[in-house]
N, C-alpha and C positions, 0 to 999 in steps of 0.2 A: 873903041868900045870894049873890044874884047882886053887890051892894057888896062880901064877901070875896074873889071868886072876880076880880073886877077888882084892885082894891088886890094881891091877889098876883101876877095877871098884870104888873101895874106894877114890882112889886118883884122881878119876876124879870126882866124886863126891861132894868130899870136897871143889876142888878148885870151883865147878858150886856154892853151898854154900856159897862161900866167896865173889862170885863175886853180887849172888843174896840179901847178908848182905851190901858191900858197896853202890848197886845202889838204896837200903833201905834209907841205911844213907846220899846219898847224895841228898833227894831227895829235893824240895823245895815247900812252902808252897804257891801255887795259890789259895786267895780268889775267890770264885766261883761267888761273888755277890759283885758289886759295890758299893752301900752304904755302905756294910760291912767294904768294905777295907777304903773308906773313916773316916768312925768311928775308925777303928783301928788306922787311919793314926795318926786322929785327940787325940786318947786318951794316945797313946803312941811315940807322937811327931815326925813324919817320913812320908817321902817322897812317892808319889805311884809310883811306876814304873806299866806302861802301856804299856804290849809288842802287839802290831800289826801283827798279823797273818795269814796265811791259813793254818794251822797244817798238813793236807792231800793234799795239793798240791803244796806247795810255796817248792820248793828245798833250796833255800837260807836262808828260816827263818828257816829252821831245821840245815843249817848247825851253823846259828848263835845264836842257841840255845843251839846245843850242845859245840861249839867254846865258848860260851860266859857265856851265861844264865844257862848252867851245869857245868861249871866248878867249882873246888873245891874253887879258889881264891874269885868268884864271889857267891857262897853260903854260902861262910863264911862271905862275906858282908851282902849280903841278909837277909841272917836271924837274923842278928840285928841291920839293920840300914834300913832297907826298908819293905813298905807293897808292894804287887805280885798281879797284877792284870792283866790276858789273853783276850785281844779284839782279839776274832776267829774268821776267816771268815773261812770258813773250806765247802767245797763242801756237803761232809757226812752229813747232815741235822741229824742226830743223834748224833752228836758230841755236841752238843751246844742246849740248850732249848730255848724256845720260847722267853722267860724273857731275858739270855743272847742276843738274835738273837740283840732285839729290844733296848737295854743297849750297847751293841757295836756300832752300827749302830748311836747312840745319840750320842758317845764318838768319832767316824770316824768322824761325820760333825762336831764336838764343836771344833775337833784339828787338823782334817786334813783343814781344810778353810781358815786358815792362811797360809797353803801352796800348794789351788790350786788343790789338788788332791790328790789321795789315792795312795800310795807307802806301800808295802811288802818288808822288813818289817820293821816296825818302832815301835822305843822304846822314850817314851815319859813320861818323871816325871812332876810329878801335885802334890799340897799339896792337905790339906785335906779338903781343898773348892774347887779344881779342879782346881785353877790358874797355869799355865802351868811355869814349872821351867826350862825345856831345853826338845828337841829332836834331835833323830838320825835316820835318813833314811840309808834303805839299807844297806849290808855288800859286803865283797869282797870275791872272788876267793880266794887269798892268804891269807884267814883263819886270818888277822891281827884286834885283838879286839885294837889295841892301842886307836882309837878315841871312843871306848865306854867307858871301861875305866876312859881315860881324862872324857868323859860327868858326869861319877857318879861319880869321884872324885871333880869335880867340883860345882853337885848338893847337896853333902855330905857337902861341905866346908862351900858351904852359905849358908844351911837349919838350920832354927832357929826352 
């Protein structure tokens, strides 16, 4: 009894292991600092994706984070054809430093004023001077990334 009762501690284990190695490997690379991502954009020629958030309160942007922004298709893009950069608006005031607070907050009025108002959540590509390449407000219930997709296949095409 007590050889079963090990063997499947083992086996449960292993698989907590395997699961804790791929959510390693699929993880994605968010610049923490603006400038930064713009230099990167600028030094290794690629696009910013600017994802709009409330990370602890917004339901939708975590589903279209995980539907979209985590998926394995979309981190295989990511990580070599785009710089990552998270505008949080996030409740938990620990979530985010002062520098971010006030970097988002420039980045909400510079892209959201073209459209009037602040929408959760919204993904917005800028080159590496900050001129706006395409956005996308909002996602859906039925989990369908098809028009995000289309938008970064679209901003991949014409990014020179």
């Amino acid at each position: 009894m007590k050889k079963i009762f090990l063997i499947l501690l083992l086996i449960i284990f292993q698989i907590n292991s395997l699961s804790a190695q791929e959510k390693v490997e699929n993880k994605l690379n968010w610049i923490a600092d603006f400038e930064t991502a713009k230099q990167i954009a600028k030094t290794e020629n690629k696009p910013i994706l600017i994802f709009f958030t409330g990370s602890d309160w917004c339901g939708i942007c975590k589903m279209l984070d995980k539907d979209f922004l985590s998926s394995k298709k979309f981190i295989a893009i990511a990580d070599e054809k785009l710089v990552l950069y998270k505008a949080d608006f996030p409740r938990r005031t620990d979530l985010v430093n002062e520098s971010q607070k006030i970097t988002n907050l420039k980045l909400d009025d510079s892209y959201s004023k073209t459209r009037n108002k602040r929408s959760f959540p919204t993904i917005v590509f800028v080159n590496a001077s900050g001129t706006e390449l395409g956005y996308i407000e909002s996602y859906n219930y039925i989990h369908d990334t098809t028009r995000h997709y289309g938008l970064l296949k679209s901003v991949l095409a014409s990014y020179k």
